[in-house]
N, C-alpha and C positions, 0 to 999 in steps of 0.2 A: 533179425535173425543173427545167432549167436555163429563166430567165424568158426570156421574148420580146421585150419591151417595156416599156422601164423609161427612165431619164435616170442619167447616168454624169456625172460633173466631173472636170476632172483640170488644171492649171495649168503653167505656167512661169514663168521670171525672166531678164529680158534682160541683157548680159552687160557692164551696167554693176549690177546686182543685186550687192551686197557680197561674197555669197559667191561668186559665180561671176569677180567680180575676182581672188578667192583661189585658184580654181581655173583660172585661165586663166596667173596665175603660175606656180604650182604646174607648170604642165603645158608653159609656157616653158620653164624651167628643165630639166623632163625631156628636151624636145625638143635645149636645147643641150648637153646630155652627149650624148646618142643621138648628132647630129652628128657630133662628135669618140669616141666610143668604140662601136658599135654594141649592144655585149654591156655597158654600165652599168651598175649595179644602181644605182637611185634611189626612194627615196619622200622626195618634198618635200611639205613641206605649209607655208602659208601662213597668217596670221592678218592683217587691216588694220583698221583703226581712226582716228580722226578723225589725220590727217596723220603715218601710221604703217603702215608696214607690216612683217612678222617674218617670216623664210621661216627654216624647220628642217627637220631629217630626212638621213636619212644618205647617201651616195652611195659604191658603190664602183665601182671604176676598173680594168682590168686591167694600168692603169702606175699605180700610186695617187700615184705622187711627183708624175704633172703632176693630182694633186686644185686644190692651192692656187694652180698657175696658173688654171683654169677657176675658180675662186671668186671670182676680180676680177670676173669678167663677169656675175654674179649682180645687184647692184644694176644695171646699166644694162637690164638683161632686165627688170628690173620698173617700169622707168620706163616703157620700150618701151609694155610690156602698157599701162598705165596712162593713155599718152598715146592710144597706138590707140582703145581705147575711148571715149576723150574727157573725162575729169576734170582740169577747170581748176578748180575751185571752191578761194575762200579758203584749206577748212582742209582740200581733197583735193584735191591738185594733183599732179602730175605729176612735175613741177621742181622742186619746196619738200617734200614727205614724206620722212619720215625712212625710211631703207630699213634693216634690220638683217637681214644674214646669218648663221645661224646652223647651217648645214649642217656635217654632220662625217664621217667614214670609217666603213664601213655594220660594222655588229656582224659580228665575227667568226663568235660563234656561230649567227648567222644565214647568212653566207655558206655555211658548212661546210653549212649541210640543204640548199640550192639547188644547189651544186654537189658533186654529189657521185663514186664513184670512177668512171674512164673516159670522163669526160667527161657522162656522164648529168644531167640537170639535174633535178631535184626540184620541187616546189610550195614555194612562196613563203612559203605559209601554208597551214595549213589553211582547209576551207571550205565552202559550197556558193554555185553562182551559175544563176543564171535567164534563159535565151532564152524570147523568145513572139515570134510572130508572127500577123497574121490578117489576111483578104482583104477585110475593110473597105474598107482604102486602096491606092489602088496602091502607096505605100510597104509595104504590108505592117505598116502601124504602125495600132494602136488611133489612132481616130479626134481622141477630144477633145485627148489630146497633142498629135498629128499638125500639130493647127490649132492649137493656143495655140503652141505654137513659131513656125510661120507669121506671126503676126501680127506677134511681136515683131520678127523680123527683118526685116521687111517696113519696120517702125516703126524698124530700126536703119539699114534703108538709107537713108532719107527723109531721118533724123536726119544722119549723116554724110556724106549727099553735098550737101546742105544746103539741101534741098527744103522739110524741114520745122526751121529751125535754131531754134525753141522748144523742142523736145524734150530732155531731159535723156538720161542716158546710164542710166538707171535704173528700170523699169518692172517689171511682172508682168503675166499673163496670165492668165485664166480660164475657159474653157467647161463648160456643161451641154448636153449633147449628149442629143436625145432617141431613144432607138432605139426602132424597131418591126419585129417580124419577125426580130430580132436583127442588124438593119440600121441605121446612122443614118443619122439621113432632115432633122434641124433641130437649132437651138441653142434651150433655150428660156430660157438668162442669157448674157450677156456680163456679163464683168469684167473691167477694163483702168483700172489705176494708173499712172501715166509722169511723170515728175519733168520738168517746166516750168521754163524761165528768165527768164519773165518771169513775175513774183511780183503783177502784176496779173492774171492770168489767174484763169476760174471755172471749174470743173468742165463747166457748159458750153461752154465756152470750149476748151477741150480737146477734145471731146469734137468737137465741130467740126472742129478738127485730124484726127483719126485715127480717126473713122469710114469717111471713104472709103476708108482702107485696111484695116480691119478687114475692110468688106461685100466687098473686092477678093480678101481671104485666103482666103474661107472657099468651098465651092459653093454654087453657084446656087441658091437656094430656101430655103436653110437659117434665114434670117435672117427672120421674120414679124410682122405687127402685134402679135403677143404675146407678142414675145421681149422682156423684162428685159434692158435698159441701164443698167449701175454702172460711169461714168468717174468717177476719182478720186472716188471719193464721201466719203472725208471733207474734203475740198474742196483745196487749196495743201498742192504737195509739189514744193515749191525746193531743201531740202533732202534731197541723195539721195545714195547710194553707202554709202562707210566710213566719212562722216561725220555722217550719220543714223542709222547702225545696224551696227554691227561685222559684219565675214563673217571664214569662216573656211571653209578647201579641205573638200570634203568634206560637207557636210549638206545640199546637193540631190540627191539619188541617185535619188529617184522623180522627179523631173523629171528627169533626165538619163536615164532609162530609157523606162518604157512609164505613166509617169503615174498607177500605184495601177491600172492594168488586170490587171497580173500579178506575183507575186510577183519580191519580193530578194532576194537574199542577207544583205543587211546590207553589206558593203562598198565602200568608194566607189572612184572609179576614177582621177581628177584627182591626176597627180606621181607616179602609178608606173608603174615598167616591168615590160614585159610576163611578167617571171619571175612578177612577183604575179600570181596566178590571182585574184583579186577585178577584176583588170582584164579579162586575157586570155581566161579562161575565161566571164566574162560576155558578150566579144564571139564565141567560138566560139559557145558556146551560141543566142548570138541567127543568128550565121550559121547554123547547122545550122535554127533551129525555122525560118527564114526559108527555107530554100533543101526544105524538108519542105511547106511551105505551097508555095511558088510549083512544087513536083511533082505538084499535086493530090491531096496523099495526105491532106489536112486542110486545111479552113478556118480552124482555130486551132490551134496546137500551145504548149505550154509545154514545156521541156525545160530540167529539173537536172543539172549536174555536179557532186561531190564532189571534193574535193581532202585529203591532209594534208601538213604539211608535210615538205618530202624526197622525198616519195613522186612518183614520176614520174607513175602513168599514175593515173585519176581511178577512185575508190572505186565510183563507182555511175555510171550513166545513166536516168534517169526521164524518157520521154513520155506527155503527158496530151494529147489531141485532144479531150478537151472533147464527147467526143458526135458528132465532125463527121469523124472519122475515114475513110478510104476504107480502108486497110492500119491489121493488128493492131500495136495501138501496141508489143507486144514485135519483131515484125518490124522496125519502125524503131528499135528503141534497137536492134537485132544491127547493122542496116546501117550507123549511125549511126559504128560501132565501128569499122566494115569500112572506113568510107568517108576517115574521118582519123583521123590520130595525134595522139588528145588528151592526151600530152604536154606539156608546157609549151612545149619546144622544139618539139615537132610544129604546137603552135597557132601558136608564134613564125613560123615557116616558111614555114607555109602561106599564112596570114595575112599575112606581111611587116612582121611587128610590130616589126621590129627600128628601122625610118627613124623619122627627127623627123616625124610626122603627128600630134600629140597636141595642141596649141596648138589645133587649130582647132574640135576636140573638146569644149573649155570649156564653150559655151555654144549653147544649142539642139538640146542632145541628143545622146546619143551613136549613138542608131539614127534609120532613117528616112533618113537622108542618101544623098544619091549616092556610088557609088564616084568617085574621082579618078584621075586617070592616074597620081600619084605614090604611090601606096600610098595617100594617105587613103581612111577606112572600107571597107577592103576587106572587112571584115565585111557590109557590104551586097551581097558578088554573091552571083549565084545561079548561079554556075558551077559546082554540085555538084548542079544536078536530075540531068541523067544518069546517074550515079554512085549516086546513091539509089533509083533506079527501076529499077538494073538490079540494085541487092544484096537488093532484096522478091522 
């Protein structure tokens, strides 16, 4: 029997956080191929370091001769990212780090399993990836995620439109969310680190800063005389970014996901394109678990795709409703099947995976966000209830 009432944690990293600098490159770069070629094949991946940054990985092109024209544009795309965010500091700066491209023309032998004869397209790699969703929040996102993302961004806007201009470009987030009923209902730690530029500051002193926007993040009532506050608790953190601590594309994946609420794949999603089913298929997945939830057919739903590589259509479909089920979870994997072509190219499609929306994707999550008008997260609608309720 699944618990009622317990306390969950789960964290994020704002999107001056080292690695998420690497994945906000990473997924620049994606975006400007996509631009210019829509059908790219790109996995970049990024490494930065005290006034250093290294972008690798391979790109293929369907005109591959204009490759090493788009390669010029590589270093000014990471300055771009870098300024955006806001690193002026000494030995991470903007305008002074060394930028090194090192991107090359994507393996043959990999090309040849994605594409394969007739025009069918294959999986990227093999694999398995994970949707969940649950009516916690109205995003349909597990709670504590939900809110630590919230906070930071809240803390990025304040930062850069220059409300709060002590703020560094560098912080993490923390919640213990306490649920009752299998509800959450309060916090009972806050924890929130944020890199300060004024090197007189005390963790109180901070703390001052960006509680009124923490208590503004979160709902009403959550926050109580016995909720545990850890700001910068090991006291002056001046030095932040790739200069305090190397990032590299790729090793937040539980925070860019559902926050250690529900299972990963293992694969990251920042610098590739949507043939990689470590990307794609983790955003079908979460659209399918997400548009299963908001049909009332479960409170929670998890939902596995399989992939191998070459292989078009996906090895298996697993839903888990967790007990909270209304429709037999084999019913919804049939529908599931019925209702899209999870194909790579089908996900590509449907989805509109094909446009530059991935930059913005970086940081604060890749679910939970609003659909855009332009294609970004189109993963997030729920324009497949009817469709699912009519194939149970």
């Amino acid at each position: 029997m699944s618990r009622s009432s317990y306390t969950f944690t789960s964290e994020s990293v704002s999107e001056g956080h080292p690695d998420k600098v690497c994945d906000r490159i990473s997924d620049a770069v994606l975006d400007a191929f996509l631009a210019e070629d829509p059908l790219a094949r790109v996995a970049a991946e990024t490494f930065a370091t005290t006034n250093r940054v290294v972008i690798g990985g391979e790109v293929g092109l369907t005109d591959p001769e204009k490759l090493q024209e788009y390669m010029g544009k590589i270093e000014d795309i990471a300055r771009a990212c870098i300024k955006d965010i806001g690193y002026e500091q000494e030995k991470f700066h903007w305008n002074t780090c060394k930028v090194t491209n090192l991107l090359h023309e994507q393996s043959a032998h990999i090309a040849q399993g994605v594409t394969g004869e007739q025009g069918d397209e294959g999986a990227g790699d093999q694999g398995i990836m994970f949707g969940y969703a649950t009516n916690e929040t109205d995003a349909l996102m597990p709670a504590p995620i939900q809110y630590s993302h919230a906070i930071l961004r809240r803390l990025a806007e304040v930062r850069k439109n220059g409300t709060e201009p002590t703020l560094g470009p560098d912080a993490k987030s923390q919640l213990s969310v306490l649920y009752q009923d299998g509800k959450p209902v309060g916090v009972s730690s806050i924890v929130l680190s944020t890199q300060h530029l004024d090197e007189n500051m005390t963790s109180a002193d901070v703390r001052a800063v960006v509680e009124p926007y923490i208590r503004e993040s979160l709902p009403d009532g959550w926050i109580s005389d016995t909720t545990e506050w850890h700001v910068n608790p090991t006291g002056k953190f001046v030095i932040g970014g790739p200069d305090g601590d190397a990032g590299l594309t790729g090793r937040k994946i539980i925070v860019d996901t559902y926050g250690g609420a529900a299972p990963h794949g293992g694969g990251a999603f920042s610098g590739k394109d949507p043939t990689k089913v470590d990307r794609s298929a983790a955003y079908a997945s979460r659209y399918l678990a997400k548009n299963i939830v908001a049909a009332g057919m479960a409170e929670r739903c998890t939902l596995q795709l399989s992939y191998a590589i070459g292989v078009a259509r996906p090895l298996s479909i697993y839903v888990d409703t967790h007990g909270t089920g209304q429709v037999d979870e084999a019913a919804i994997e049939a529908a599931v099947a019925k209702c899209m072509d999870l194909t790579p190219r089908g996900i590509r499609e449907h989805l509109s995976l094909s446009l530059p929306i991935y930059q913005r994707t970086a940081a604060y999550g890749h679910f939970g966000r609003t659909p855009e008008a332009d294609g970004g997260f189109s993963w997030e609608r729920t324009d497949l209830v009817d469709a699912l309720k009519a194939a149970v």
